[in-house]
N, C-alpha and C positions, 0 to 999 in steps of 0.2 A: 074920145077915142071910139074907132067904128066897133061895132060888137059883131062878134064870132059869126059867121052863116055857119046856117043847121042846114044843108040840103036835101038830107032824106033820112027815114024812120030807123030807127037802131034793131038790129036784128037779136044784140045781145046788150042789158045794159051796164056792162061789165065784163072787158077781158083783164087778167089776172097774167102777167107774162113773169113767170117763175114759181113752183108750186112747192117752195120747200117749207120753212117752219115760221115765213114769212106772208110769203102765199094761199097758203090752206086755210089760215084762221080767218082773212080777208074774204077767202071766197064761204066760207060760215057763215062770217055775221052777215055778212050782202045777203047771200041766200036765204035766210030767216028773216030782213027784212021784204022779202017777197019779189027781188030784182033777176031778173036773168044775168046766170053768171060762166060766161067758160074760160079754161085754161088754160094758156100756153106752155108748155114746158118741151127742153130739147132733148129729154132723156125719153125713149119713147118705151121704155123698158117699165118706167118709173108711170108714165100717162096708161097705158096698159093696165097697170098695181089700179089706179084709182078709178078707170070706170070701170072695175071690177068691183067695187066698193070693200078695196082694202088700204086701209091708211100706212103711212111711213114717217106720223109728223106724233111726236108722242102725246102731247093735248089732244090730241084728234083718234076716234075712238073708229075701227073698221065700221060698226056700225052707224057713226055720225056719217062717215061716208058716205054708205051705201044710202042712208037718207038723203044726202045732197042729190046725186045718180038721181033719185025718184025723181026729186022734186025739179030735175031738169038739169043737175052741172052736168057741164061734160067738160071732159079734157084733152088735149090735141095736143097734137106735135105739130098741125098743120097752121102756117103762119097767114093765111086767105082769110081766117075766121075773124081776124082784127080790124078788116074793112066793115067788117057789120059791127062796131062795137061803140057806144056811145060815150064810153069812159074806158083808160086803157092803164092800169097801173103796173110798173115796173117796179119787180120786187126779186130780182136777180141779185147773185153773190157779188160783192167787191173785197177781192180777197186780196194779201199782197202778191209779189212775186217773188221770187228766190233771194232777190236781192231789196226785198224788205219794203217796195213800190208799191204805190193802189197799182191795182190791176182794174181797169173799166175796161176791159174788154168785154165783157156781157154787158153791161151799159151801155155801150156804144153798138152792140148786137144788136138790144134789144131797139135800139131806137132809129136803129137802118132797118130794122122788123117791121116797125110803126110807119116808116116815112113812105115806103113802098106802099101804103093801104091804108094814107092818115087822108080822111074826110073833114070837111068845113063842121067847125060845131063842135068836134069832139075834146074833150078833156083827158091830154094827157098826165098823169103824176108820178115822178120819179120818188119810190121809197126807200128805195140803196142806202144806205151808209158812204157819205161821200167825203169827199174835201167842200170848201165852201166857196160857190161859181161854177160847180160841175153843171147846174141845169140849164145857166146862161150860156156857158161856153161851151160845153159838149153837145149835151142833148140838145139843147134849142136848134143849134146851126147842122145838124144832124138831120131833125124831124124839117125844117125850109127844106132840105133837100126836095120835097114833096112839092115843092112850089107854092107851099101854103105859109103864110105871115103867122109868127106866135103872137098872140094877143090879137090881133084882126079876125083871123081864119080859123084858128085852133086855140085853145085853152091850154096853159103850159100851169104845171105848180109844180110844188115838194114839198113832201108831209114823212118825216122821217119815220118809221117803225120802232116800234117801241114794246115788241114782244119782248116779252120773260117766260121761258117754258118750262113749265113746272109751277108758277105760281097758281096758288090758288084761291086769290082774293085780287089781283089783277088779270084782266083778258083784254081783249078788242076792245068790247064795248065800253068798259069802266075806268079805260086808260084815258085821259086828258090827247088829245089831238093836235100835235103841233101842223100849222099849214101856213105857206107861205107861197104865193101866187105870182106869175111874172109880171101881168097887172093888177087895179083893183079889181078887173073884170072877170081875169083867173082867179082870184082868189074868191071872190063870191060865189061863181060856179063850184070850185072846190070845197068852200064851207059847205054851199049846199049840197052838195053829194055825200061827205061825212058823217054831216048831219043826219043824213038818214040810219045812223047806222050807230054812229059811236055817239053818249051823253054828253060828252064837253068838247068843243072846237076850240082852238086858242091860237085865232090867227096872228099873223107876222108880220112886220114890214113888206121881207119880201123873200125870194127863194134862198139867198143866203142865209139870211136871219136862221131860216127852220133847216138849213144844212147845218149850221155855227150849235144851232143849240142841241142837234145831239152829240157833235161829236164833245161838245163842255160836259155834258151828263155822265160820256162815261171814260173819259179826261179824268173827273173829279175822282171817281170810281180808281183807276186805274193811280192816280198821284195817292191817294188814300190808303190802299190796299199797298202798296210799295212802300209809303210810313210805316203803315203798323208790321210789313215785316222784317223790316229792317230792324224797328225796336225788338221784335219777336230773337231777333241775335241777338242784338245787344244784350237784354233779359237774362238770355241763356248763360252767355257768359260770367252776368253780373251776378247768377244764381237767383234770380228775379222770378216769378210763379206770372207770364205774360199774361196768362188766362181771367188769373184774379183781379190782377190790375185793369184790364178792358173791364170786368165784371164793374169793379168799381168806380171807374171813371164815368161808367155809363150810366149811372144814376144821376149824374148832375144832369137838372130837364130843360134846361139849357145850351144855347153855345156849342155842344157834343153831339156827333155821331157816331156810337161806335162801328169800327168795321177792324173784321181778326185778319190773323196771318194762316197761311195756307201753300199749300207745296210750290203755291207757280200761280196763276191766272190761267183761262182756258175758254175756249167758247168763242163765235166769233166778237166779240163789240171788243171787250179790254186787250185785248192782246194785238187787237186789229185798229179799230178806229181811231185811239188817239197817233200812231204813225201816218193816218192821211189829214190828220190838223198840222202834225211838223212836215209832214212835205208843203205842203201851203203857205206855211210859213219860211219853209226855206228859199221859197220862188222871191221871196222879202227879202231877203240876205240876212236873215235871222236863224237862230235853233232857238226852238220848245224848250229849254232847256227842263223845268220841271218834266214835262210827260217824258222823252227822252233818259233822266236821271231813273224815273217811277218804274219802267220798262226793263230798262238794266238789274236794278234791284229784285223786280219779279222776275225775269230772263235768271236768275242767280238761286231762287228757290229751291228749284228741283236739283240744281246739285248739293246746297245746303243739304235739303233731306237725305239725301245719299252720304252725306259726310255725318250726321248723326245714325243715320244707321250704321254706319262701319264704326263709330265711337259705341257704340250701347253693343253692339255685338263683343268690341274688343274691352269692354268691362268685362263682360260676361264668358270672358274667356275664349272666343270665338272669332275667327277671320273673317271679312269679307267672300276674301278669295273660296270659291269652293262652298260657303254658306247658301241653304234653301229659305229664299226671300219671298213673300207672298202680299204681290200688290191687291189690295181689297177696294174693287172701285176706281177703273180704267176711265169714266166718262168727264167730261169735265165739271161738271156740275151731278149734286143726288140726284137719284130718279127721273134721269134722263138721259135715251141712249146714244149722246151726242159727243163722241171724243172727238170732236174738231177742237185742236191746239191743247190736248188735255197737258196737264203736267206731265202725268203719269207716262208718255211716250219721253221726253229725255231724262226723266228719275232712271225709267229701265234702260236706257241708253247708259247712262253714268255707271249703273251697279252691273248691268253684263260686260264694259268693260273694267271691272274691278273683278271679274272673275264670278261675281255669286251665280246662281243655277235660278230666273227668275220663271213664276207662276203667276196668276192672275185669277180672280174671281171678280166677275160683276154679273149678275142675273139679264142685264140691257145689252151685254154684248157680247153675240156668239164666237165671236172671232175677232183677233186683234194681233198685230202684229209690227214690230218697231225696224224700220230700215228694210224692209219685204222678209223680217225672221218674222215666222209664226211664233207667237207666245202661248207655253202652254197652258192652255186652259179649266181651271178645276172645278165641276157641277155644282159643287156644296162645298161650306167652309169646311165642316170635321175633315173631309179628304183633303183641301187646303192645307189646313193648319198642321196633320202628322207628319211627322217627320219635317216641318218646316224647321227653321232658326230663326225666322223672325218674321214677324206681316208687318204692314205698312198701311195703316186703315188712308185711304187716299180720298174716300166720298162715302157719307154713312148711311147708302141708300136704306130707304125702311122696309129692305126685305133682308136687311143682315140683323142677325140676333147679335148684338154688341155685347146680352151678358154669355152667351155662346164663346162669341170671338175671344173676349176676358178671360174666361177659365180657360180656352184651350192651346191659347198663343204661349209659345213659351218665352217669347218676349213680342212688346208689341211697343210700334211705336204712331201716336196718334197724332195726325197734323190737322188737323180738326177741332182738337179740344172737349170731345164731346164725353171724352171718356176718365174716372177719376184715375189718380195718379195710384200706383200700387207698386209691389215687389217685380213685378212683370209689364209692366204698362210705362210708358215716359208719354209725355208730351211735348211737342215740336216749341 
């Protein structure tokens, strides 16, 4: 096979086209490796915030910023700057649509972005969260528009993202690198470009292959977490302590993973990606039918927990209707201010149409609001918790005092488990 033409000197060696919680850590680690790196992004609001050197990505510190700034990022709304680019990674949203579809409209942006200003030589990589064929059959015949051959002219791959925000023992570097190349030619240009950056490459057959295996990763995630809350009912009913039994099953060092129950799923990967493996599969004439069943079961959460709240309420002698409810922990995940698909948006959905009076505390987010109602918002738990009827610990970020929340909740109910069971406390 003929190998890629370089025709001329790269003015950047890395454009970044989407700068959100996928983007930012990518143009990090590059930048610490000593690479010139700029960014594309179409919020120019948001490109603005960062060569200010103020960040929006919670890993990422304003001052890690303003370091990038020095050391030469810069970021643009201006899409000309990706003709001088010698590597182009596409790390934009694939979100669904109303009606529960991948949405590759930024995908397909980004890659009519690229085709308009794609030069001989350069390596493009899609890092989206896809179905699996999106880089063959979208992007690929997207970026030809350029009149340039993938694999001839241009280097094509897909290296899925594998951010966890909040972790603090996995990042960029230390995370294993899936890549999978359109040829072997792409895919050696791509390891080597990784390589500079992240410790372990673990290449692929081929682009599918590293599309198929993230969206199995968090599939697995997603049919797992819909197990154990299903049981997490069942339990309840059976009068079963779910907590203990995960506690104890997870000792066999075998065979088991544990993973708990929890108001809903949230975030974009589990709520989103395994829906673009059953579209894929439904092009087959098939259903998912696990991921599909897994979805349902988590889609069913957040009213469950609205249905033990108005049960632990009507113990306690106390209505729904008219009762002061205090959701503790709006984001979808601890200590991060990301309520993209939180639970906590249709929990409060379910209890304001049951009538209760709902508030909110989370320290990551100043404003939050379900169906365009502002929910009101409260600075600290003690002014929370008075005069509440009941809180809802939803995420145990570690700026809430849990033995605080304990004493001063007059009933609380924990979907978490983090908390012991007491006269005032239940668990989910």
């Amino acid at each position: 096979m003929n190998q890629p033409r370089d025709d001329r000197a790269a003015e950047w060696d890395l454009a970044v086209i989407g700068l959100g919680y996928v983007g930012m850590p990518i143009v990090r680690e590059v930048s610490r490796s000593g690479m010139r790196v700029v960014g594309v992004d179409v919020d120019e609001r948001l490109v603005e915030r960062l060569d200010s050197g103020v960040s929006h990505v919670d890993d990422i510190s304003d001052e890690e910023v303003a370091g990038l700034v020095a050391q030469g990022f810069r970021a643009t709304a201006d899409h000309e700057v990706l003709a001088g680019a010698g590597t182009v990674l596409i790390c934009v949203p694939t979100p669904l649509d109303r009606d529960r579809r991948p949405d590759l409209s930024a995908v397909a942006g980004a890659a009519e972005m690229i085709a308009g200003r794609l030069s001989p030589g350069t390596l493009v990589v899609l890092e989206s969260t896809t179905w699996p064929g999106t880089t063959e059959e979208v992007v690929q015949p997207l970026l030809e528009k350029s009149g340039l051959t993938a694999g001839t002219d241009f280097h094509l791959a897909y290296s899925p993202e594998r951010i966890d925000p909040g972790n603090p023992v996995f990042d960029l570097r230390n995370t294993p690198k899936i890549v999978g190349g359109l040829t072997p030619a792409c895919l050696d240009r791509a390891v080597s470009f990784y390589g500079k950056f992240v410790e372990q490459i673990v290449p692929v057959r081929g682009t599918r292959e590293a599309e198929m295996a993230k969206l199995l990763e968090n599939t697995y995630r997603q049919v797992n977490i819909g197990l154990v809350n299903e049981i997490a009912m069942f339990c309840d009913e059976l009068g079963i302590d779910v907590w203990e039994t995960i506690a104890a099953a997870a000792t066999k060092p075998f065979g088991y993973e544990a993973f708990r129950p929890g108001p809903g799923v949230g975030g974009h990967c589990i709520p989103i990606d395994p829906s673009y493996l059953s579209h894929r599969v439904r092009r087959l004439g098939y259903q998912f039918q696990f991921a599909d069943l897994a979805q349902q079961i988590n889609d069913r959460m957040p009213g469950y927990v609205a249905e033990r709240a108005a049960r632990l309420l009507h113990r306690h002698g106390r209505c729904v209707s008219e009762a002061g409810i205090a959701l503790l922990g709006v984001t979808y995940k601890p200590d991060i201010a990301d309520d993209r698909e939180s639970p906590a948006r249709p929990l409060a959905r379910r209890l304001h149409a049951s009538g209760a009076r709902i508030r909110y505390v989370d320290p990551l987010v100043d404003e939050w609001s379900v169906d365009g109602v502002e929910v009101t918002r409260c600075a600290d738990l003690d002014t929370a918790l008075e005069g509440t009827d009941l809180a809802i610990l939803l995420q145990p970020h570690r700026a809430f005092d849990l033995d605080l929340i304990t004493a001063k909740a007059r009933l609380l109910l924990d979907t978490r488990g983090v908390l012991p069971i007491s006269d005032n406390v239940e668990r989910l």
